[in-house]
KOLZAPA-717503 format. One line per field, with one value per residue (C-alpha): residue in three letters; x, y, z negated; residue number from 1. Coordinates in nm, 3 decimals. Each point is the difference from the previous one (the first is absolute). Layout:
<recs>
rest <- c(ALA;...)
x <- c(X;...)
y <- c(Y;...)
z <- c(Z;...)
nr <- c(NUM;...)
</recs>
This chain:
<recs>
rest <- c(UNK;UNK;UNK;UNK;UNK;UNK;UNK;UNK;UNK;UNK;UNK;UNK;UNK;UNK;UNK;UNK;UNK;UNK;UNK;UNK;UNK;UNK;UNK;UNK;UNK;UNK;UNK;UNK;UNK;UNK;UNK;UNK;UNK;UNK;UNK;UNK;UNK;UNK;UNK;UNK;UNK;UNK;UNK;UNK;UNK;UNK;UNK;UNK;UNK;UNK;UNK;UNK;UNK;UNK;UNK;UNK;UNK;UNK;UNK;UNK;UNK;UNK;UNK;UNK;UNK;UNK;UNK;UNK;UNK;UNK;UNK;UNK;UNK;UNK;UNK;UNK;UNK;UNK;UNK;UNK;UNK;UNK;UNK;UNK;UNK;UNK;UNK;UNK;UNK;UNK;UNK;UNK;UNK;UNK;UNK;UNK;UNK;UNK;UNK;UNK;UNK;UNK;UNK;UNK;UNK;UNK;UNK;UNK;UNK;UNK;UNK;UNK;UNK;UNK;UNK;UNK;UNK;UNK;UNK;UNK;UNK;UNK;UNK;UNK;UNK;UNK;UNK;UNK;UNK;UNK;UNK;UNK;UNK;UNK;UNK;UNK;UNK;UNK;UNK;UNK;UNK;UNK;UNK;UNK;UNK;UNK;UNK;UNK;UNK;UNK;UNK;UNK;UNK;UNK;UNK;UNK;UNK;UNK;UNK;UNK;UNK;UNK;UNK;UNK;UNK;UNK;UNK;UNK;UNK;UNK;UNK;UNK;UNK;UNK;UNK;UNK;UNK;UNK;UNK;UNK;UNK;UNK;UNK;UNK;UNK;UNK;UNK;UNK;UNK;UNK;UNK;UNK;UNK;UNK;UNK;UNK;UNK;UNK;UNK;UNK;UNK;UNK;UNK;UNK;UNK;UNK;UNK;UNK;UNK;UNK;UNK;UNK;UNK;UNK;UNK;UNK;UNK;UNK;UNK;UNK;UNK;UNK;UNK;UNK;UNK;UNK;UNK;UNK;UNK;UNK;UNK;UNK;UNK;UNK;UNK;UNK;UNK;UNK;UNK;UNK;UNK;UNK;UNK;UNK;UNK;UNK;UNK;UNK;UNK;UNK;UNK;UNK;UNK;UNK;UNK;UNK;UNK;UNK;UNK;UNK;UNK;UNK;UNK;UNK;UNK;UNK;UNK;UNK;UNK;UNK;UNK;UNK;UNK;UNK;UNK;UNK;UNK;UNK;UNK;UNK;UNK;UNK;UNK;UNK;UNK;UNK;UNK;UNK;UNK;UNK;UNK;UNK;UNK;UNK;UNK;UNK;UNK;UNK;UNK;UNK;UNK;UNK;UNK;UNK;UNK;UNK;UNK;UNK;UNK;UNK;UNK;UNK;UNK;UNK;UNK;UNK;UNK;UNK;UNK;UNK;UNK;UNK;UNK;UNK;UNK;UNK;UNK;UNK;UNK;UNK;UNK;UNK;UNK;UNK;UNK;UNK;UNK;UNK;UNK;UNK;UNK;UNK;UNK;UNK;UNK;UNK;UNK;UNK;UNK)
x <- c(10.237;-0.163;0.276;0.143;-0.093;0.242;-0.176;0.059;0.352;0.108;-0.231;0.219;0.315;-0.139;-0.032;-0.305;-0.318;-0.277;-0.253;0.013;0.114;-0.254;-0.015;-0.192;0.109;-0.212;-0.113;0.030;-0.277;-0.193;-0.284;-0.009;-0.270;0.245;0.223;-0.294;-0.083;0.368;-0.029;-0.266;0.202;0.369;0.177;0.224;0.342;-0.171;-0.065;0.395;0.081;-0.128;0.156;-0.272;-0.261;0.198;0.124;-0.369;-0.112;0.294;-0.043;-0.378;0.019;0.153;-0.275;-0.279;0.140;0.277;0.241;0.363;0.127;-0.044;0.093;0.098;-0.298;0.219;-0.014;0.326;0.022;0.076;0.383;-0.019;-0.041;0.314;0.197;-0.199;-0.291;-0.299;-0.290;-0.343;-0.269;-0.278;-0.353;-0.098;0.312;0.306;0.335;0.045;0.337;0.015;0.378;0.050;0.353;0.050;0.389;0.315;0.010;-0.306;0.175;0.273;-0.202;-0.151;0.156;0.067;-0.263;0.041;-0.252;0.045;-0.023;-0.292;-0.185;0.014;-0.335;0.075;0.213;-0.209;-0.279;0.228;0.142;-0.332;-0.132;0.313;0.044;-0.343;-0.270;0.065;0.057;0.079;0.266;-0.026;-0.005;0.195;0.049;0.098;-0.085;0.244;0.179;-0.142;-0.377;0.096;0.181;-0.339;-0.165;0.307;0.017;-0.382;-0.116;-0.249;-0.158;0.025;-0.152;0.245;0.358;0.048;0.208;0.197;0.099;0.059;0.227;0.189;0.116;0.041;0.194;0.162;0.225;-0.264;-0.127;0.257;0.036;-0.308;0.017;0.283;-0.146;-0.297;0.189;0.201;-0.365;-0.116;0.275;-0.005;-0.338;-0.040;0.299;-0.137;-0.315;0.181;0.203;-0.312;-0.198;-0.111;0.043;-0.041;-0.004;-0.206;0.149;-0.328;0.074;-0.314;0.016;0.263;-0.174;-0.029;0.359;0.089;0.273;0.270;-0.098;-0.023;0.370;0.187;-0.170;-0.162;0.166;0.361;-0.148;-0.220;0.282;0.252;-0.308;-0.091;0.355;0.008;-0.269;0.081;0.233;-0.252;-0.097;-0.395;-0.183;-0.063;-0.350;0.031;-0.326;-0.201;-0.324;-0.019;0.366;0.004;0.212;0.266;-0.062;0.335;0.170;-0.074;0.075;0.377;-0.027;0.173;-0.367;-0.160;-0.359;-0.125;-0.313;-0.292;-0.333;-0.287;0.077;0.304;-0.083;0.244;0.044;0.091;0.265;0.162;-0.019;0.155;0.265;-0.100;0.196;-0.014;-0.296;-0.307;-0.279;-0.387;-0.201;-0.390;-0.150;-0.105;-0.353;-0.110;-0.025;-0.396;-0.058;-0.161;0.143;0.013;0.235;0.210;0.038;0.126;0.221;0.133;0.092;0.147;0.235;0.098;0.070;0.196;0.228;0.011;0.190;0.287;0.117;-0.020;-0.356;-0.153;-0.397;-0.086;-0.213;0.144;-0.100;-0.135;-0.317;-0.224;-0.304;-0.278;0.115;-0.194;0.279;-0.207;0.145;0.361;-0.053;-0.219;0.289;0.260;-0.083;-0.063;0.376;0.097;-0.218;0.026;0.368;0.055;-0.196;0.200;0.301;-0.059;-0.150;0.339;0.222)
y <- c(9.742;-0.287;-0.242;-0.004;-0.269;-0.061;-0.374;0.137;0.065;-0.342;-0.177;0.205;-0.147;-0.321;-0.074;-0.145;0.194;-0.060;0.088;0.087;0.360;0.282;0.253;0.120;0.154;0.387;-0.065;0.360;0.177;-0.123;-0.207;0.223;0.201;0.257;0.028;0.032;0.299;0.148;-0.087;0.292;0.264;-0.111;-0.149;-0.264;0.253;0.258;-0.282;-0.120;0.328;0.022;-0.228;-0.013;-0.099;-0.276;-0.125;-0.057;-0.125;-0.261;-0.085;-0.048;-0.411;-0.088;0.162;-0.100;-0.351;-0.088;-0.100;-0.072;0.291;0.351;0.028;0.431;0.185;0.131;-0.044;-0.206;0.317;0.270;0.015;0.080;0.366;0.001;-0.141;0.266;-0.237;0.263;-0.284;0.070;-0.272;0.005;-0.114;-0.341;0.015;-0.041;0.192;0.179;0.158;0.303;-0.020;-0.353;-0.172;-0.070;0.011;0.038;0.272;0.011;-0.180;0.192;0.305;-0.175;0.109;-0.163;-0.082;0.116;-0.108;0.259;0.254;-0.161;-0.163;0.114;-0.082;-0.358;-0.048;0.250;-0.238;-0.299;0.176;0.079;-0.368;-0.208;0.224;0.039;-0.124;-0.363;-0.358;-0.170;0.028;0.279;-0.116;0.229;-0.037;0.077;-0.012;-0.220;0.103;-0.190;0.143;0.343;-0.018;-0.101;0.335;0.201;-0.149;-0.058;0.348;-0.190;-0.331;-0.274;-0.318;-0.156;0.216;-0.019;0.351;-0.110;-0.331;0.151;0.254;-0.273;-0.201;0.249;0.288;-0.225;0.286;0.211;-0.320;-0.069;0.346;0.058;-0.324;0.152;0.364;-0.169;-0.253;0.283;0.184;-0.334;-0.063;0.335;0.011;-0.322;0.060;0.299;-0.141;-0.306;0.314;0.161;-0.296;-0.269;-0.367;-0.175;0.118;-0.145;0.061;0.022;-0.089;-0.031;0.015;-0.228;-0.339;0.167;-0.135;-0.310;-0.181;0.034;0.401;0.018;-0.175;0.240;0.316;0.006;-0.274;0.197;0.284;-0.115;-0.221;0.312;0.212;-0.279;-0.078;0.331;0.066;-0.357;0.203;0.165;-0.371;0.004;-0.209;0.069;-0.146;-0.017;0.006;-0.013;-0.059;-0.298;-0.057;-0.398;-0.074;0.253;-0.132;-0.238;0.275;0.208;-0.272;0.085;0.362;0.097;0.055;-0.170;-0.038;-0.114;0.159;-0.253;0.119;-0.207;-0.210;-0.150;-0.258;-0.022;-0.374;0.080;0.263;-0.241;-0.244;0.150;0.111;0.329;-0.051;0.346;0.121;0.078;0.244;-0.054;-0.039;-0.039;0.132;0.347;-0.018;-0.303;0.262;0.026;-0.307;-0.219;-0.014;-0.419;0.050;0.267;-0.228;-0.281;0.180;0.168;-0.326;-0.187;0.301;-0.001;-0.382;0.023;0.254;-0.192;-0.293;0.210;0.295;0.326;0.115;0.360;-0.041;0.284;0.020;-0.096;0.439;0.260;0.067;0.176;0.213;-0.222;-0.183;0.008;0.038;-0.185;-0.279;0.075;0.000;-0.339;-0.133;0.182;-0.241;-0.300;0.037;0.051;-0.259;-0.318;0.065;0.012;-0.325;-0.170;0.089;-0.096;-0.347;-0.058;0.088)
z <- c(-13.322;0.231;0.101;0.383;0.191;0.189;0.172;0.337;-0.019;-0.170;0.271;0.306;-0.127;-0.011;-0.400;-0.117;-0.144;-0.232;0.295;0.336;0.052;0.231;0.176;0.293;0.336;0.045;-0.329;-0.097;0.150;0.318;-0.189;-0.362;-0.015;-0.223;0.304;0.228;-0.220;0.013;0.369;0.068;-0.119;0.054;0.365;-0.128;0.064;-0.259;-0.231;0.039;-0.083;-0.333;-0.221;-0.287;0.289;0.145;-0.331;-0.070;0.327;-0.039;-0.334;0.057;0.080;-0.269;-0.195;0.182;0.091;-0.242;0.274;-0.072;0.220;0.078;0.345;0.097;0.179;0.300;0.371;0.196;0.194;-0.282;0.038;0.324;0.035;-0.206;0.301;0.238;0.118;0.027;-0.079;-0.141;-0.160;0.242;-0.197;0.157;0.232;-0.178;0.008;0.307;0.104;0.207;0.110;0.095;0.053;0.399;-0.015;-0.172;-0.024;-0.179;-0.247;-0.060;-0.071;-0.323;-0.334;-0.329;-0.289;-0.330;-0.224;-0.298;0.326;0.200;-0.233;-0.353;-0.048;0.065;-0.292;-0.214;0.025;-0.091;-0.271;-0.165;0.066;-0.115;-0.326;-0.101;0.148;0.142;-0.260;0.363;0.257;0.308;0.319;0.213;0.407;0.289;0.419;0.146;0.310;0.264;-0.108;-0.007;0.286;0.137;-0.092;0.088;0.342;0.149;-0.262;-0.186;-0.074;0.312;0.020;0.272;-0.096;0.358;-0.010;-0.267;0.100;0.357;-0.164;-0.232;0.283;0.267;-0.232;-0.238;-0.056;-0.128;-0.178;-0.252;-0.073;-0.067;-0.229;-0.164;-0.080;-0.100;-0.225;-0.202;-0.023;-0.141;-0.258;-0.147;-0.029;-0.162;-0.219;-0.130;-0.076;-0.197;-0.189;-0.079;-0.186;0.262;-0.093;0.293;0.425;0.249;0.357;0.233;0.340;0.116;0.373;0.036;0.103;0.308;0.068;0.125;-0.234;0.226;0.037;-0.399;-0.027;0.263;-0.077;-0.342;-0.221;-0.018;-0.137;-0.223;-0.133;-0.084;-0.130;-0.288;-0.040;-0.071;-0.229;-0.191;-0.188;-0.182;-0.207;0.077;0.195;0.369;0.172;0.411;0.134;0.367;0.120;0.270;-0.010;-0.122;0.277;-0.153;-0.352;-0.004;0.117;-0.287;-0.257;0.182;-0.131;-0.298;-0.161;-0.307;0.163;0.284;0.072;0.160;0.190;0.006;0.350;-0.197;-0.321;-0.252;0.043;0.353;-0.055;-0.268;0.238;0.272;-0.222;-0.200;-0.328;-0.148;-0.209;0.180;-0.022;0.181;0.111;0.004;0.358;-0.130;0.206;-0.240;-0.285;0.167;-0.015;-0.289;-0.330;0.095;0.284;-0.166;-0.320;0.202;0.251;-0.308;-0.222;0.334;0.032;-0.317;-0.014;0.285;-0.149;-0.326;0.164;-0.008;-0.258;0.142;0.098;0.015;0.159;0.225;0.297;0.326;0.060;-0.134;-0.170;0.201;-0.068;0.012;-0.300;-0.304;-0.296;-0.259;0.246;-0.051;-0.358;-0.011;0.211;-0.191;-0.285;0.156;0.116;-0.360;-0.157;0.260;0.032;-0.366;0.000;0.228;-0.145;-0.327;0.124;0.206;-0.299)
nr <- c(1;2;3;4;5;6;7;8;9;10;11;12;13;14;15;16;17;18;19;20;21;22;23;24;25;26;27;28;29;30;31;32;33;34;35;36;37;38;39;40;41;42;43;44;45;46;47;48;49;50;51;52;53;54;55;56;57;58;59;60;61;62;63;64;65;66;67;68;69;70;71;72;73;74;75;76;77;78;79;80;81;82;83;84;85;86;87;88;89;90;91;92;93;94;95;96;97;98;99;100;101;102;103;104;105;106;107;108;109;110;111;112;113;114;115;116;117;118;119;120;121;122;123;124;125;126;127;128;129;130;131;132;133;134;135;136;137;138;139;140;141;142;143;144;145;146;147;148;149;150;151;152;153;154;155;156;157;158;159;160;161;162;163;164;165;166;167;168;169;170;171;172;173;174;175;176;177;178;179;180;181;182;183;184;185;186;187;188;189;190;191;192;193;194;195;196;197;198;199;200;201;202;203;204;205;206;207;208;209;210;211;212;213;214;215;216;217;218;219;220;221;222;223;224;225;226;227;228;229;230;231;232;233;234;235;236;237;238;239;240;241;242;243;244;245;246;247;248;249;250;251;252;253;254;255;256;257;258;259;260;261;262;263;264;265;266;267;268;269;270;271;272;273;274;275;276;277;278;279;280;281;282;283;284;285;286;287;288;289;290;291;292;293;294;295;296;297;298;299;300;301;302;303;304;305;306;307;308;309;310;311;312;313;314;315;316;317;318;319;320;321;322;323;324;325;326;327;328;329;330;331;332;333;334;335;336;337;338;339;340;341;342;343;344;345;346;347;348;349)
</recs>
């Protein structure tokens, strides 16, 4: 039996590690030619829907790259048909919803999530990875309310939010209880996927730097608050993450979370300077994956000796991996993270 690593846990509570923990954002599919070959027969649904499928497609990284995480193959928008949100993936679009929310009403018509009733495939799949097939922690997540609420409301992906942001401070009303409905959603979800085998949650609230701070703190910050509160209970580390929300980044470290989750317009030495205390996890600019191996290496090693002046580092990308990434890439990279980390480590001890 191959030992667990558990490296990526001990480094989200803030205890030191004998390297640098990793794990990569989309790095379950998009760039692997094995997905791209699962791809042509399955939508991503049908491949959620068949445990043995999406235990392999998740399990694949830490195969082919020998990261310190599996992170669940599932889409933020799953549980929602559960609650009575009639969305479909769209190739090259996104989720789009076909009943969006435009009042209170609205609201009140959604229903309650169950995951053993929604999505017992879900917990199938963590089942089968956390008792047989992973030696590293599973990564399960969740949409946060703010970025759902921005599919449920404009029906689909936005670049500006403008409906959403209309409808937030115009219908307040509506607002907080949609927060709330999508909160409970949230929590059960996550709990259940805790209960069935993850080790760790990352909260994904993607959309969110769209606020301003003051926005975040009256409409968004009380409900993320009571939703980890909540799931805090459950004694495993919770990652908050957005892309180009640095200004919300203090606010965050605030949260009763573990790890504060960096993209690449915020360095390390910044957010610890400006008061991020918690762990953190980042955060390389994904789109320097295509450039030369030089660059890479030394983006790479400043990262990781800015996250070394303090315990409590997990190196990700700032996003996700995208298709045009070569994976033999992510591995090289994979174990310079291991090796110059370990290095460094060793040399400061």
């Amino acid at each position: 039996m191959t030992t667990f690593n558990d490296t990526l846990l001990r480094a989200a509570r803030g205890e030191r590690t004998a390297h640098t923990p990793v794990w990569y954002m989309r790095q379950a599919g998009r760039s692997q030619p094995e997905y791209r070959a699962i791809k042509e027969k399955y939508s991503l649904e049908e491949i959620t829907h068949q445990p043995e499928l999406c235990a392999y497609v998740t399990r694949l990284p830490v195969e082919n790259y020998n990261v310190d995480a599996a992170i669940l193959y599932k889409d933020i928008v799953t549980p929602l048909p559960g609650i009575g949100i009639d969305v479909k993936i769209k190739a090259g679009v996104g989720p789009v919803i076909s009943n969006p929310i435009r009042s209170v009403a609205d609201v009140e018509k959604l229903g309650e999530f169950n995951a053993k009733e929604h999505t017992p495939f879900v917990l199938e799949t963590i089942k089968l990875l956390t008792e047989e097939q992973l030696n590293v922690p599973l990564i399960g997540f969740a949409g946060a309310p703010f970025t759902l609420a921005s599919y449920m409301i404009e029906g689909g992906p936005s670049k500006n939010y403008n409906k959403t942001k209309s409808f937030m401070v115009s219908e307040p009303q509506a607002w907080f209880a949609l927060m709330d409905k999508l909160a409970d959603m949230i929590i059960a979800d996550v709990t259940a996927q805790i209960k069935a085998g993850a080790k760790a949650i990352q909260v994904f609230d993607s959309w969110v730097g769209a606020l301003n701070v003051e926005d975040y703190r009256v409409f968004i910050k009380p409900i993320m608050t009571r939703i980890f509160a909540e799931l805090q209970k459950e004694n495993v580390p919770l990652i908050q993450f957005g892309v180009g929300a640095s200004h919300l980044a203090k606010e965050w470290n605030d949260l009763p979370i573990d790890v504060v989750g960096l993209d690449w317009r915020l360095p390390i030495k910044e957010a610890r300077a400006n008061g991020i205390t918690k762990p953190v996890q980042g955060n390389l600019d994904p789109s320097l994956l295509l450039a030369d191996w030089s660059v890479i290496e030394k983006r790479a090693k400043d990262i990781i000796d800015q996250g070394l002046e303090m315990p409590g580092h997990i190196f990700n990308l700032g996003h996700g991996v995208f298709p045009e990434v070569d994976p033999d890439v992510l591995k090289r990279l994979t174990t310079l993270i291991h090796e110059y980390s370990a290095q460094q480590i060793q040399a400061r001890s």
